[in-house]
C-alpha positions as CSV (number, residue, x, y, z in Angstrom):
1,X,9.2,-27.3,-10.7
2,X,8.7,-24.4,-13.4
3,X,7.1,-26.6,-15.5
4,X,3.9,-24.5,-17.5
5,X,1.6,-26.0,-15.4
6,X,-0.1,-23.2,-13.3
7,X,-3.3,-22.4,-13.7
8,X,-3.3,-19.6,-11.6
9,X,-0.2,-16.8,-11.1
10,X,0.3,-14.0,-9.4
11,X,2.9,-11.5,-10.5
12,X,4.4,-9.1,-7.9
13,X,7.7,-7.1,-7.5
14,X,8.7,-9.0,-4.8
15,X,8.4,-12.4,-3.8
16,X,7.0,-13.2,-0.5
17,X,10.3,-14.6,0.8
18,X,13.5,-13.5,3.2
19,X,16.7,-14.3,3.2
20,X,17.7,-15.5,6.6
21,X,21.1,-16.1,8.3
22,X,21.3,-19.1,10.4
23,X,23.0,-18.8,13.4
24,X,26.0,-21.3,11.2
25,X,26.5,-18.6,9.1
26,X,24.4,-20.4,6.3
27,X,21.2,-18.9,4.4
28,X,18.1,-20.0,3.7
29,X,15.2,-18.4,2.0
30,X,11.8,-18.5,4.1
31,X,8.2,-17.4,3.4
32,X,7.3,-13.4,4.1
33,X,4.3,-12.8,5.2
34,X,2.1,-9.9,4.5
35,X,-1.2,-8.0,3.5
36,X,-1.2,-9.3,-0.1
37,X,-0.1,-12.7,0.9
38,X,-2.8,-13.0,3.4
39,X,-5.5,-12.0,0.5
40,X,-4.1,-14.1,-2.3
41,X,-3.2,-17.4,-0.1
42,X,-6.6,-18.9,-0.8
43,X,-6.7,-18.7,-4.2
44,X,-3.4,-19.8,-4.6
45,X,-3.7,-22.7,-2.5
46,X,-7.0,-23.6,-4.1
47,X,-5.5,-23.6,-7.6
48,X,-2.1,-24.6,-6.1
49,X,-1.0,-21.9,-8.0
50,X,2.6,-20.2,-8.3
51,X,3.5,-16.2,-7.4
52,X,6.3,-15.1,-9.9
53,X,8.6,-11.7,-8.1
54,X,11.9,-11.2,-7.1
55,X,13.5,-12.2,-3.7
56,X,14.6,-8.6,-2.9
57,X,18.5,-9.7,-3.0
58,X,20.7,-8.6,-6.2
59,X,22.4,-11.1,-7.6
60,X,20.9,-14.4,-5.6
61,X,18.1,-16.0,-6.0
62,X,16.1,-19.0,-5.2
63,X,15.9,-22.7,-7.0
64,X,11.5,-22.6,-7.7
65,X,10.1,-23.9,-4.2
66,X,6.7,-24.9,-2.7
67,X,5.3,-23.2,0.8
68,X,3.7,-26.2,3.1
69,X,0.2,-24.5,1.6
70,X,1.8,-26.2,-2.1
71,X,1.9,-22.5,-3.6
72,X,5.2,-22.8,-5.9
73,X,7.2,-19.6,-5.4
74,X,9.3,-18.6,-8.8
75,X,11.9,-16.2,-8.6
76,X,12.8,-13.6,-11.0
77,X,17.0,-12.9,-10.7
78,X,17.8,-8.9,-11.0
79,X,21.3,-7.9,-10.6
80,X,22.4,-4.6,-8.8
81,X,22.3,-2.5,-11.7
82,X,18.4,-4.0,-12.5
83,X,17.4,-2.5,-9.1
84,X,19.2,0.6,-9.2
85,X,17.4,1.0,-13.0
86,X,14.2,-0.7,-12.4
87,X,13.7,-0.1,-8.8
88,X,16.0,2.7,-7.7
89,X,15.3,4.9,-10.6
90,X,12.3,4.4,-13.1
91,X,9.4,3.0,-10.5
92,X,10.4,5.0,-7.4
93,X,12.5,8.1,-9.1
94,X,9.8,8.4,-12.2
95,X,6.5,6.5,-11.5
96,X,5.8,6.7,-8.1
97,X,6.6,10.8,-7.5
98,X,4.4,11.3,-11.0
99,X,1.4,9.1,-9.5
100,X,1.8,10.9,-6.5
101,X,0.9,14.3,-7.7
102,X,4.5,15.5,-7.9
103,X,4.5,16.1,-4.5
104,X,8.2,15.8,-5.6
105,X,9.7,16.3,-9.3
106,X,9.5,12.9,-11.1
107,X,12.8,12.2,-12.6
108,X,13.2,11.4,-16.5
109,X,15.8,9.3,-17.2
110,X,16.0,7.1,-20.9
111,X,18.4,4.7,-18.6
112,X,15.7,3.8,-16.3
113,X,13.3,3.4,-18.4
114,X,15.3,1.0,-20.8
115,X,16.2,-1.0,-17.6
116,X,12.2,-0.9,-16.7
117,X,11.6,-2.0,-20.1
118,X,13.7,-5.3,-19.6
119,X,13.2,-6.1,-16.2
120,X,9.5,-6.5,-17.2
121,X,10.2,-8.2,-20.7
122,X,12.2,-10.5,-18.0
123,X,9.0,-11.3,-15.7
124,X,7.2,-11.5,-19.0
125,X,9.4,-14.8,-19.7
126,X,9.0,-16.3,-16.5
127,X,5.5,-15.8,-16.4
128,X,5.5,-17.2,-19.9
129,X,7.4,-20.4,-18.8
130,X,5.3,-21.4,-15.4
131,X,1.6,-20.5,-16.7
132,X,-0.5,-23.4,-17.9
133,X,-2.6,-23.0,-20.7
134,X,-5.4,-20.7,-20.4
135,X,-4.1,-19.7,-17.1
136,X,-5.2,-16.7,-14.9
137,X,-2.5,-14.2,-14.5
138,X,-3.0,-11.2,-11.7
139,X,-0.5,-8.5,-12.2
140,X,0.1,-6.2,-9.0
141,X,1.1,-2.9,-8.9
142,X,3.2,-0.2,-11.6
143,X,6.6,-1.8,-11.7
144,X,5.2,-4.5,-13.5
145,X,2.4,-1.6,-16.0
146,X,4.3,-2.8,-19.1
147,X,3.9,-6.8,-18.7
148,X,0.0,-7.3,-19.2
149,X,0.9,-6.1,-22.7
150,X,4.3,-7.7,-23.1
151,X,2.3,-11.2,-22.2
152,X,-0.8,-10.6,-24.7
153,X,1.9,-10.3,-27.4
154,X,3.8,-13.9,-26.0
155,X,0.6,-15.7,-24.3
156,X,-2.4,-15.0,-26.0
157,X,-4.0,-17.4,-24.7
158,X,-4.0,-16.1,-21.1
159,X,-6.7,-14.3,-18.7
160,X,-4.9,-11.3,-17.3
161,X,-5.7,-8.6,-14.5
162,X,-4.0,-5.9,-13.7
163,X,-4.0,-4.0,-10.5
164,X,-2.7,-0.6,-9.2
165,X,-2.0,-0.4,-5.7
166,X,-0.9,3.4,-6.0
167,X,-3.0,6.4,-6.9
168,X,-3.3,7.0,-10.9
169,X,-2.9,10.7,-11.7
170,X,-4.9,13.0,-13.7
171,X,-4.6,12.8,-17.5
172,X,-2.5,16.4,-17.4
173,X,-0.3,14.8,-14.8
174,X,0.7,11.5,-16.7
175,X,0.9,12.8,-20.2
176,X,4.6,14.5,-19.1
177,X,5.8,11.1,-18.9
178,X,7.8,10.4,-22.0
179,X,6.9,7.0,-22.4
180,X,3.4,7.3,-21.6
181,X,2.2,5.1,-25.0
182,X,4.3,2.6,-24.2
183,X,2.8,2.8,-20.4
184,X,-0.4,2.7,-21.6
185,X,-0.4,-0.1,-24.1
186,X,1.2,-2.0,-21.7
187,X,-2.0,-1.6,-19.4
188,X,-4.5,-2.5,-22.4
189,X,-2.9,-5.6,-22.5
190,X,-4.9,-7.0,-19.7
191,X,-8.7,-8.4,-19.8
192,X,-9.3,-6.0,-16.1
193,X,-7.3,-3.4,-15.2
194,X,-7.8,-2.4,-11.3
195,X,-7.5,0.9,-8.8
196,X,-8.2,1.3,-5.5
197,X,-11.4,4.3,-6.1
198,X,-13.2,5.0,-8.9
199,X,-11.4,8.3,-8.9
200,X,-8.4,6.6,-10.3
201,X,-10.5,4.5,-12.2
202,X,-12.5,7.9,-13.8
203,X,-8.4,9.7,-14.2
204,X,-7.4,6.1,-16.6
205,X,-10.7,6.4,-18.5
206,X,-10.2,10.1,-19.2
207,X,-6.7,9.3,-20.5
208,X,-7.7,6.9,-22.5
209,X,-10.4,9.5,-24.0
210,X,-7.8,11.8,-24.9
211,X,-6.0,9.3,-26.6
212,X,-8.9,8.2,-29.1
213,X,-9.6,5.3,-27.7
214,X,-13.4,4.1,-27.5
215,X,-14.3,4.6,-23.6
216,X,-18.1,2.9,-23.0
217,X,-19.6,3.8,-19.4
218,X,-18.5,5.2,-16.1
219,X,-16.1,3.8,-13.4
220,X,-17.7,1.7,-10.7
221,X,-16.9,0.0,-7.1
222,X,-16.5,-4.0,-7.4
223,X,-18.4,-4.2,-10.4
224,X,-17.3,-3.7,-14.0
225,X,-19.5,-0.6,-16.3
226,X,-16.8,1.0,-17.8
227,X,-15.0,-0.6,-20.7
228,X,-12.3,0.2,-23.3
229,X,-12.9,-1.3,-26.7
230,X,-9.6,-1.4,-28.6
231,X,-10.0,-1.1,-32.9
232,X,-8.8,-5.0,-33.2
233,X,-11.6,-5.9,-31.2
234,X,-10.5,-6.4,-27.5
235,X,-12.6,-5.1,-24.8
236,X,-10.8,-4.3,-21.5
237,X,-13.1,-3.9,-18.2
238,X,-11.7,-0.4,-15.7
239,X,-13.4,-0.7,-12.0
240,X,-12.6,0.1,-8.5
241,X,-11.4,-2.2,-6.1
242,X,-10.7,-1.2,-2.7
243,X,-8.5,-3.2,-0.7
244,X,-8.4,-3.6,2.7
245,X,-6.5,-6.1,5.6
246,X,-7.4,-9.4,7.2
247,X,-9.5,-7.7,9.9
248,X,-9.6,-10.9,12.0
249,X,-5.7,-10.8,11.9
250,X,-6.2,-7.3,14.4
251,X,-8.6,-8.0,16.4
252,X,-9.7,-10.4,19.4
253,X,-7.1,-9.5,21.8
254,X,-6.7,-11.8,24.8
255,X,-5.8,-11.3,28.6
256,X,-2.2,-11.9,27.7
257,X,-2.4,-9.1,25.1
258,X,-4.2,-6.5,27.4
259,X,-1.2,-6.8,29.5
260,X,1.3,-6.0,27.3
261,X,-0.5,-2.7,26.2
262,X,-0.8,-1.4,30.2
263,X,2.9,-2.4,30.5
264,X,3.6,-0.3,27.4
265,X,1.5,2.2,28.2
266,X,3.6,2.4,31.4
267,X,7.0,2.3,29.8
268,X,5.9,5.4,27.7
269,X,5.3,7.0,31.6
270,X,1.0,6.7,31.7
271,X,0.4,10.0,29.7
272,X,-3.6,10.8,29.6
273,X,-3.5,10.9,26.1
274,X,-1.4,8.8,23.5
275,X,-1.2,9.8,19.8
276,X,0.4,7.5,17.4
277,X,1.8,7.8,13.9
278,X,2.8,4.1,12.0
279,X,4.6,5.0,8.7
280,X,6.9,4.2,6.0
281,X,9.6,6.9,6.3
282,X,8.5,8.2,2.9
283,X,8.1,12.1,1.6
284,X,4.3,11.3,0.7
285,X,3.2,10.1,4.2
286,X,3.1,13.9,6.4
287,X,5.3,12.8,8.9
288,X,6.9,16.3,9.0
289,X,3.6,17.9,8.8
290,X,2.3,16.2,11.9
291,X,5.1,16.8,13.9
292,X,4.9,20.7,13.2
293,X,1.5,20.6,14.2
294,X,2.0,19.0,17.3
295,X,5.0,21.1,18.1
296,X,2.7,24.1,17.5
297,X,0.2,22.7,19.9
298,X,2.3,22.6,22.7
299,X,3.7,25.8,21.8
300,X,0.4,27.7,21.9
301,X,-0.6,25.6,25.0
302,X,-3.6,23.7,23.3
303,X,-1.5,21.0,24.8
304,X,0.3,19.6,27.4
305,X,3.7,18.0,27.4
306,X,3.0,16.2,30.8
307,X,-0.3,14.5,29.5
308,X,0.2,13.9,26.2
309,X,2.6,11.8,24.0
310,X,3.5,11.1,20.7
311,X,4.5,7.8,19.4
312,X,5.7,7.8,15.4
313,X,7.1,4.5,14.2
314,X,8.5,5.2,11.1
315,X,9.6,1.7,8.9
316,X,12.8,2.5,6.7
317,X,12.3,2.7,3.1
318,X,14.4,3.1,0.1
319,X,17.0,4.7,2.2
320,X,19.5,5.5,-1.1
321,X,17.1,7.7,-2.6
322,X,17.7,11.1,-2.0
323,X,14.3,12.7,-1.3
324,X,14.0,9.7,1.4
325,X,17.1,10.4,2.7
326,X,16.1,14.1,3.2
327,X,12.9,13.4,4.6
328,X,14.8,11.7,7.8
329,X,17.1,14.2,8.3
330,X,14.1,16.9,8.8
331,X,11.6,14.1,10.6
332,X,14.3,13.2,12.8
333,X,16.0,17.2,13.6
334,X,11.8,17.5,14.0
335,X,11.6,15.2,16.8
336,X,14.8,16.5,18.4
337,X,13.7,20.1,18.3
338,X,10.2,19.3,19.8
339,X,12.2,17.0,22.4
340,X,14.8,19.9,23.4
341,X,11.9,22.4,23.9
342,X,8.7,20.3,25.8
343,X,11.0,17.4,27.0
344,X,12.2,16.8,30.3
345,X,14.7,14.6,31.3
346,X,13.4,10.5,31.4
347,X,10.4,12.0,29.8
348,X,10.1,12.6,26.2
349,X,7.1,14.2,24.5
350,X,8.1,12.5,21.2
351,X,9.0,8.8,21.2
352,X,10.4,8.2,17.5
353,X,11.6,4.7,16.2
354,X,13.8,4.0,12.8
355,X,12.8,0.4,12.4
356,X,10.0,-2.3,12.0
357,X,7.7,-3.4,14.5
358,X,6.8,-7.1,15.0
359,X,3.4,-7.6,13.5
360,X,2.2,-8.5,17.7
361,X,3.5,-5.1,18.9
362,X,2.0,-3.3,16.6
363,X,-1.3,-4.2,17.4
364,X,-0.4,-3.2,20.9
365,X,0.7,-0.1,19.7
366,X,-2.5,0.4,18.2
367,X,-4.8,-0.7,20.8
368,X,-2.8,1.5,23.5
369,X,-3.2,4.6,21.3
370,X,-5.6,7.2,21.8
371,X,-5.7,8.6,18.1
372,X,-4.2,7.4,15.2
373,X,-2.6,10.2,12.9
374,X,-2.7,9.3,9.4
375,X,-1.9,12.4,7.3
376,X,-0.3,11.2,3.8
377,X,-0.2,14.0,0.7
378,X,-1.2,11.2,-1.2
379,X,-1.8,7.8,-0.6
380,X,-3.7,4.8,-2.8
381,X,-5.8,3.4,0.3
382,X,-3.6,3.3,3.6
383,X,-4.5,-0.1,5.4
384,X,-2.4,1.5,9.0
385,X,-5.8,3.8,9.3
386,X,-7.7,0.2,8.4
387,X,-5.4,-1.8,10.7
388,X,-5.6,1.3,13.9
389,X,-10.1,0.9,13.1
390,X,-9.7,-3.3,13.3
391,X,-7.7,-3.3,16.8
392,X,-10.6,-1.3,18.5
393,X,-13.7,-3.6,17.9
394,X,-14.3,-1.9,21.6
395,X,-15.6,1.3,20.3
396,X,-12.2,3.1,21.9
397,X,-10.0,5.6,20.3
398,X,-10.0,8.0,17.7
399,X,-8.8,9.0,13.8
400,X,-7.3,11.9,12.2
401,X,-7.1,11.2,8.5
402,X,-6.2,13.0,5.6
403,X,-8.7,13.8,2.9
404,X,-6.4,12.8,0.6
405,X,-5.9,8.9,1.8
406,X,-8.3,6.8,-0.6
407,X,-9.1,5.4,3.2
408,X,-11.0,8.3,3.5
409,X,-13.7,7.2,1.1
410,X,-14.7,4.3,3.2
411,X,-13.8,5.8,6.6
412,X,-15.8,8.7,6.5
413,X,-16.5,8.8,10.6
414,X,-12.6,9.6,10.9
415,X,-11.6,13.4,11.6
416,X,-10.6,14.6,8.1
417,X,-8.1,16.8,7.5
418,X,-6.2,18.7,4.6
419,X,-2.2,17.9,5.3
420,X,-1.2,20.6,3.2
421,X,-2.7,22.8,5.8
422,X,-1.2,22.9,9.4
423,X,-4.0,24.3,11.1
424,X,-6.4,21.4,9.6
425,X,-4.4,18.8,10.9
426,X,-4.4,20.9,14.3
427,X,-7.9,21.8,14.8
428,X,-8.9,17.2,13.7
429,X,-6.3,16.6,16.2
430,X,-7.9,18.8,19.0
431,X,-11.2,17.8,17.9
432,X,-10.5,14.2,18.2
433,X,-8.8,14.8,21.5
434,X,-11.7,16.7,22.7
435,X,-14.8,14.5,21.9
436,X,-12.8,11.4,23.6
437,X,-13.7,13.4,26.7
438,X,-16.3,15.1,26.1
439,X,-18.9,12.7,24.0
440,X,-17.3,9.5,24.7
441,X,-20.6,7.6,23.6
442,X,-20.3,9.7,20.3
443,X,-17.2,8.4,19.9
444,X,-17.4,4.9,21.0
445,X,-20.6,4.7,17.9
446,X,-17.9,6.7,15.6
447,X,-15.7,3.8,15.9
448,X,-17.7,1.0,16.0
449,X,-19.0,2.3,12.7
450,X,-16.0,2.9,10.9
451,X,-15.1,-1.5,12.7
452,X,-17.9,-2.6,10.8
453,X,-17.1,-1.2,7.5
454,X,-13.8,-2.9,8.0
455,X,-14.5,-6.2,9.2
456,X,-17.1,-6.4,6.1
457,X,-15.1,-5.0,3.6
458,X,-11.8,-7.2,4.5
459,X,-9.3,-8.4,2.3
460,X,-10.9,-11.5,0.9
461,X,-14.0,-9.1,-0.3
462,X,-11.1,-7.5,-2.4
463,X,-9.6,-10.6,-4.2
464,X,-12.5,-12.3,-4.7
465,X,-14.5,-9.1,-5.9
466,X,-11.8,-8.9,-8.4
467,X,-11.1,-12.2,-9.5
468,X,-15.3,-12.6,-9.9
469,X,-14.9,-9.7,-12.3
470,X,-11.8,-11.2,-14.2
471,X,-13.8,-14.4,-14.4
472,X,-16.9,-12.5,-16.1
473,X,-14.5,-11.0,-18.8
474,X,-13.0,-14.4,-19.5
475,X,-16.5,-15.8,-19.9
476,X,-17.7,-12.5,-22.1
477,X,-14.7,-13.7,-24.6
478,X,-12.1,-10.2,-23.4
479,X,-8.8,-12.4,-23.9
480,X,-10.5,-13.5,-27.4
């Protein structure tokens, strides 16, 4: 099945697969869906194309299988050590703190980086091995910055795009990285390289700049003006993409569905006011921020403990790192302190979960809520802010956002707020409270505004945007 035949790959981290236990004690490996899966099926199965990633298990991995949609699914093996290097330590230790405006100290380790280095010479072979001649190859995300180059330098003949799903610093910010030539060159080995807002596209072009390389025109959204011309005569394409989420997948709620957001509603005892916070437990998100707001609005008074709730839901992540592992402590001594002080017994003022939500009760989670807190540091789009806007296609709810989410671009009707700064989050929170009672028409046409910009701008407007731009390059000679 790895035959090179594929015309069209996609390169990810992880492959869109689980392992699951059967109740015999055997395992089997099934398909995983998700946001990136639900943008790139199309294509895929159009092309009956092949996704290259790893399964997320050490040591195992997969014989090459087809999903019923004919998309072949190609592992990449990485053993323990692979993940702690790779994974572990140079994407989430180095890259992702750095790209995330040291919100914690990026960590710079020769190890990692050598074991970065080969895990991504490794994809580079696979890739290599299933891609037909000519093919299209669409790198996601910075584990995988080093490949587009790797692959120019083994496949020549290939189209490649390359796309960032995390911010891209400033130019100051990324030049402490030792390695940042290497990083760089490994970029300019694709035909389009990709960011979420021209922001991040204008930071890339300004590093180029400093690094002598010939930068023509300015960053722009969905469209290509900005191009790096390299001295052997390659010309790269820089634009913005935003993504966003299969808004049909969150909206159109049936009778059935209605229900089960009264009866939860009910379980959490029929507070007048519900505020909800759906996160990966992860140091750039603000969970601790929001929760000290919160606590000091029922401290002051500003609110009630017997009319309002908060709900976070806060998915594990990376749980051996140590700044993750410090950010649960204090999110989860946060809820406890706030519980001990507003609390009553059989009544809690904060309802915390540890663990994932099923895709279903999540959208009743985020129908049921009255405002959606969203307060990331830092964040490259944030599709829960995208995913709260697409459940209320009734006009209902509200949402705080931080200034600093690249949602914020395209949700400009949401209560903004600086995270860094308590008493911003605290006076968008009140706000938002406040106009749900007091200019409920106001808000219904905030919110049917923000529903339209998503269910226009959905997922499929990202691929194909991108893909229509990778095309042009191909046909304007870039990969020459």
């Amino acid at each position: 099945m790895s035959e090179r035949g594929n015309d069209f790959v996609v390169v990810a981290n992880r492959l869109p697969v689980d392992l699951e236990t059967r109740p015999d004690g055997s395992h089997t490996w099934t398909p995983s869906p998700g946001g990136l899966v639900t943008a790139l099926s199309p294509v895929l199965e159009s092309h009956q194309g092949c996704w290259v990633g790893w399964p997320g298990v050490a040591d195992a991995a997969p014989e090459p299988f087809r999903t019923d949609a004919g998309v072949l699914l190609h592992p990449v093996k990485l053993t323990e050590s692979d993940f702690e290097g790779f994974y572990e330590g140079f994407s989430n230790a180095t890259l992702w703190p750095l790209y995330h405006d040291l919100i914690v100290t990026p960590t710079y380790d020769r190890d990692w980086w050598h074991a970065y280095r080969e895990v991504n010479l490794r994809f580079a072979d696979e890739v290599a091995e299933v891609a037909a001649e000519g093919a299209t190859v669409w790198v996601q995300d910075y584990q995988l910055q080093l490949l587009p180059g790797i692959l120019r330098q083994k496949r020549p003949d290939l189209t490649i795009g390359f796309f960032l799903h995390i911010p891209f610093p400033s130019a100051d910010l990324f030049r402490q990285l030792p390695w940042r030539e290497e990083l760089v060159r490994g970029l300019l080995g694709a035909d389009l390289i990709g960011f979420h807002l021209e922001a991040n596209a204008r930071n890339f072009l300004e590093l180029a700049r400093r690094q002598g390389l010939d930068v023509q025109g300015e960053a722009s959204t969905r469209e290509v003006t900005a191009h790096i011309r390299l001295p052997q005569g390659r010309t790269i394409g820089v634009g913005a993409f935003p993504i966003s989420i299969a808004a049909k997948d969150f909206a159109a709620f049936t009778g059935e569905e209605k229900g089960d957001v009264a009866k939860l509603r009910e379980e959490l005892g029929s507070p007048q006011r519900i505020i909800l916070g759906v996160d990966r437990l992860d140091y750039t998100k603000g969970i601790l921020q929001r929760l000290t707001a919160f606590e000091e609005l029922l401290d002051t008074g500003a609110l009630d403990p017997e009319e309002v709730t908060l709900v976070q839901l806060a998915t594990p992540s990376r749980e051996r790192l140590d700044h993750y592992k410090a950010t649960r402590s204090k999110v989860e001594e946060a809820v406890g302190r706030i519980n001990g002080r507003f609390a009553r017994v059989g009544h809690p003022v904060v309802h915390y979960q540890h663990r994932g939500v099923a895709k279903s009760l999540l959208r009743c989670y985020y129908r049921m809520a009255d405002v959606m807190l969203v307060t990331p540091f830092k964040d490259g789009m944030n599709l829960v802010a995208k995913e709260y806007v697409a459940c209320h296609d009734d006009g209902s709810g509200a949402l705080v956002l931080s200034e600093f989410a690249g949602a914020a671009d395209e949700l400009s009707q949401a209560y903004l707020c600086n995270p860094f700064d308590i008493e911003s989050v605290k006076a968008a929170l009140l706000n938002a409270l406040k106009a749900l009672d007091d200019a409920p028409s106001t808000m219904t046409q905030r919110m049917l505004t923000m529903h339209q910009q998503v269910t226009e701008h959905d997922v499929q407007l990202w691929s194909q945007s991108f893909l229509g731009c990778l095309r042009q390059a191909e046909e304007q000679g870039a990969g020459a």
